[in-house]
C-alpha positions in Angstrom: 67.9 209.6 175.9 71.1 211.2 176.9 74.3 210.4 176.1 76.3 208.7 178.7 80.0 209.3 179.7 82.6 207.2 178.8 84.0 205.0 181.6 85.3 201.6 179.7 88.8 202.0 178.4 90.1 202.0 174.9 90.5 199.1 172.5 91.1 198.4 169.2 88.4 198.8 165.9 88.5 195.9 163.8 87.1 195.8 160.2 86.5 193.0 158.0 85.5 192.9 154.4 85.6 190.3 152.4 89.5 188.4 153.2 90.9 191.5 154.3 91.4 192.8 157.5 92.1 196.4 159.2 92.7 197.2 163.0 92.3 200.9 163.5 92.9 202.6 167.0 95.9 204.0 169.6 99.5 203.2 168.5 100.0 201.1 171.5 97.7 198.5 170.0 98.5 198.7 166.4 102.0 198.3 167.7 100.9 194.9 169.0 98.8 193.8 166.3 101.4 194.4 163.6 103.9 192.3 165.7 102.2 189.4 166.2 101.2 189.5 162.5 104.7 189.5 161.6 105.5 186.6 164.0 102.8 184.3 162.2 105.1 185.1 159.0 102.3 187.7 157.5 103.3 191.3 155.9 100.8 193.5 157.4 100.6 196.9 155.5 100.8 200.1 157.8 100.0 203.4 157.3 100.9 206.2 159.8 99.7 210.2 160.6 102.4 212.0 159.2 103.4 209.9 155.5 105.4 213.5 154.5 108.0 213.0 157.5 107.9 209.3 156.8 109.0 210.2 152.8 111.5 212.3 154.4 113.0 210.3 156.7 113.4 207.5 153.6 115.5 210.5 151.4 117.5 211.0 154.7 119.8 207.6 154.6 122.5 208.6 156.4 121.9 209.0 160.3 123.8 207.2 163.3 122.2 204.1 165.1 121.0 206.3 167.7 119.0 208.8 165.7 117.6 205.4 163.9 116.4 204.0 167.1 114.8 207.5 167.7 113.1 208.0 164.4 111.8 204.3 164.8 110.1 204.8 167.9 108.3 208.3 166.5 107.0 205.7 163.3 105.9 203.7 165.9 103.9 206.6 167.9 102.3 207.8 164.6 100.9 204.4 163.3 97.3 205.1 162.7 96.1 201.7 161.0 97.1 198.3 160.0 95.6 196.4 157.2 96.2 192.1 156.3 95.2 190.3 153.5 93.5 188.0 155.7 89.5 186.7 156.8 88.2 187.4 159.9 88.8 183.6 161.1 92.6 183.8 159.7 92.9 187.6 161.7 92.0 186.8 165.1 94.1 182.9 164.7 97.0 184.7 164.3 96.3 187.8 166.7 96.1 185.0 169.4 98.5 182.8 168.2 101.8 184.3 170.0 100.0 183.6 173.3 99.7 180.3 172.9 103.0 179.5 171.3 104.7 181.0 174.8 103.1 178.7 176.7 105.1 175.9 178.5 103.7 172.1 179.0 103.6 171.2 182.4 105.1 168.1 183.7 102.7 165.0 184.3 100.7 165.6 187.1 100.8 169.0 187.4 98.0 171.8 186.1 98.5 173.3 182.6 97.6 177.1 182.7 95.9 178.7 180.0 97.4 181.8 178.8 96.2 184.9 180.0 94.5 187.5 176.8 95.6 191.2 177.6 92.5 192.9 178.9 92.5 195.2 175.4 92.6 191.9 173.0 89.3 190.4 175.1 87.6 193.8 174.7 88.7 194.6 171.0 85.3 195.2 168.6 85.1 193.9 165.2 82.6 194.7 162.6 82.0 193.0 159.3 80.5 195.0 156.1 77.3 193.3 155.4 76.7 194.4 152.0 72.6 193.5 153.1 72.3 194.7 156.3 69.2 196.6 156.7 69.1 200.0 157.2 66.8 202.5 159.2 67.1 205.8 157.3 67.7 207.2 153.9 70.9 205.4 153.2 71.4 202.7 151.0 71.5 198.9 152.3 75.0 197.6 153.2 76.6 198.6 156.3 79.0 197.3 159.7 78.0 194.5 161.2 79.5 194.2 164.7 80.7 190.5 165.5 82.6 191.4 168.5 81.5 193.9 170.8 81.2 195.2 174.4 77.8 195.5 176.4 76.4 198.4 177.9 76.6 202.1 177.7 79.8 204.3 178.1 82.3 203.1 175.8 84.6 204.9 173.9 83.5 205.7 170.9 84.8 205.4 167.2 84.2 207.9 164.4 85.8 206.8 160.7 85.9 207.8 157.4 86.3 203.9 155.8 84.6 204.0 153.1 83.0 207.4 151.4 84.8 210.7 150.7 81.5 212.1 151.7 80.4 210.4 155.0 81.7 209.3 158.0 80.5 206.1 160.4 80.0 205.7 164.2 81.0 202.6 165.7 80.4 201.8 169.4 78.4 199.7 171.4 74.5 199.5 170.4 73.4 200.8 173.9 75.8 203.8 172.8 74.6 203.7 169.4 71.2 204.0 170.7 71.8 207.1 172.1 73.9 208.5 169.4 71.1 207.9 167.0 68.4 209.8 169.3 70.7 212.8 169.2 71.1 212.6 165.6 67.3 212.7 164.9 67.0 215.4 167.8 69.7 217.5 165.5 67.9 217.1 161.9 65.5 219.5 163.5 68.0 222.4 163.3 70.9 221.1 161.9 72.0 220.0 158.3 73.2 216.8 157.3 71.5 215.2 160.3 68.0 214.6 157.8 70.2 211.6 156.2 71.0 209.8 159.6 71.1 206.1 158.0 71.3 203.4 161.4 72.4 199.4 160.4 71.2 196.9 162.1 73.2 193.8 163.6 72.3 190.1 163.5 71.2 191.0 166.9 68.7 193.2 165.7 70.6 195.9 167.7 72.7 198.9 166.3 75.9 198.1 164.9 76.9 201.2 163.3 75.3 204.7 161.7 76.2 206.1 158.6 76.5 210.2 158.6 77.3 213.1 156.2 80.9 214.2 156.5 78.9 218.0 157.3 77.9 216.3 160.8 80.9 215.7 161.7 82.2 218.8 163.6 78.5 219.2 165.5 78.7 215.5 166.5 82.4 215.9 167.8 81.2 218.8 170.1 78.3 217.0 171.7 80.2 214.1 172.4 82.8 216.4 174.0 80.4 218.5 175.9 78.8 215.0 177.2 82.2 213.2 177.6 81.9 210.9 175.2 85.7 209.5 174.8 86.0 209.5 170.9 88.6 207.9 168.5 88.7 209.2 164.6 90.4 208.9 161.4 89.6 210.9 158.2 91.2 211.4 154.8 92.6 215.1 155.7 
């Protein structure tokens, strides 16, 4: 089973754990999310690529209007993740929130018109940790539960460091995952790390997400880029 090509665009990864919530994804997104967050009258906590510039740029107080507006824009390119205290009910209520708060009532007799959801706000993925979810390999119970997803093969694909300073997670859809998972057992032939492959299954009964040594990582990157595999990451380096 080979891995297919991406040809879906990008969207955001959206984690829930218990009542807190973290998007993770391209800056253009994050952008967004953190906005409308802030409109609903929440503090969403941000964290970005480069925190030593960002420490810099707070010792460095005086600057003209200009150069702020610069160095804002530059935050806003290197925001890597945005995190709410909020449950995945209250997250997604006030993601969608601003759209319907621009809408205008029509006058009697005419139609009302739904808003419209940006294409990359339909397609965003969410998973939930399942601290049961059962697991097919040699990794503990307790895993990403995907509770929004897209169908079928060829989406991008996500690779995160959330929560282990030795293991990394795959997130994509579970006819990707299905795939990814073949490769992996195909590796532990010849490669380390690949032995503790550990899959979690959905409440579909489908792949939601597969656990991985943080060893695997630079062997999994280069098939995915010798198949095409568009992938998004974020590690603790």
């Amino acid at each position: 089973m080979k891995l297919v090509p991406t040809h879906a665009s990008r969207s955001p990864y959206i984690f829930h754990f218990g009542e807190r919530s973290v998007a993770l994804g391209e800056p253009r997104f994050l952008n967004i999310i953190a906005h409308n967050l802030k409109e609903q009258g929440y503090h969403p906590q941000i964290t970005y690529w480069d925190q030593v510039y960002l420490a810099q740029l707070d010792d460095d107080i005086e600057g003209n209007k200009p150069q702020l507006i610069e160095e804002s824009s530059r935050m806003q390119e290197m925001m890597n993740s945005v995190g709410v205290e909020l449950t995945e009910d209250e997250f997604w209520s006030a993601l969608e929130s601003p759209l319907f708060d621009q809408m205008s009532w029509p006058a009697q007799g005419e139609e009302l018109l739904m808003p419209e959801v940006p294409g990359w706000m339909s397609h965003a993925r969410s998973w939930f940790f399942d601290p049961v979810a059962p697991a097919q390999g040699t990794g503990n119970i307790g895993g990403w539960v995907r509770t929004r997803g897209r169908e079928r093969a060829g989406q991008p694909v996500g690779l995160f460091q959330l929560t282990d300073p030795d293991s990394f997670w795959v997130l994509g859809s579970a006819d990707d995952l299905e795939r990814v998972h073949q490769l992996c057992l195909e590796l532990a032939h010849y490669r380390d790390g690949f032995e503790k492959t550990t899959a979690y299954l959905g409440y579909d009964l489908r792949m939601s997400s597969i656990a991985l040594p943080m060893i695997c990582r630079g062997a999994l990157e280069e098939e995915f880029y010798l198949a095409g595999v568009d992938t998004e990451s974020l590690f603790w380096e």
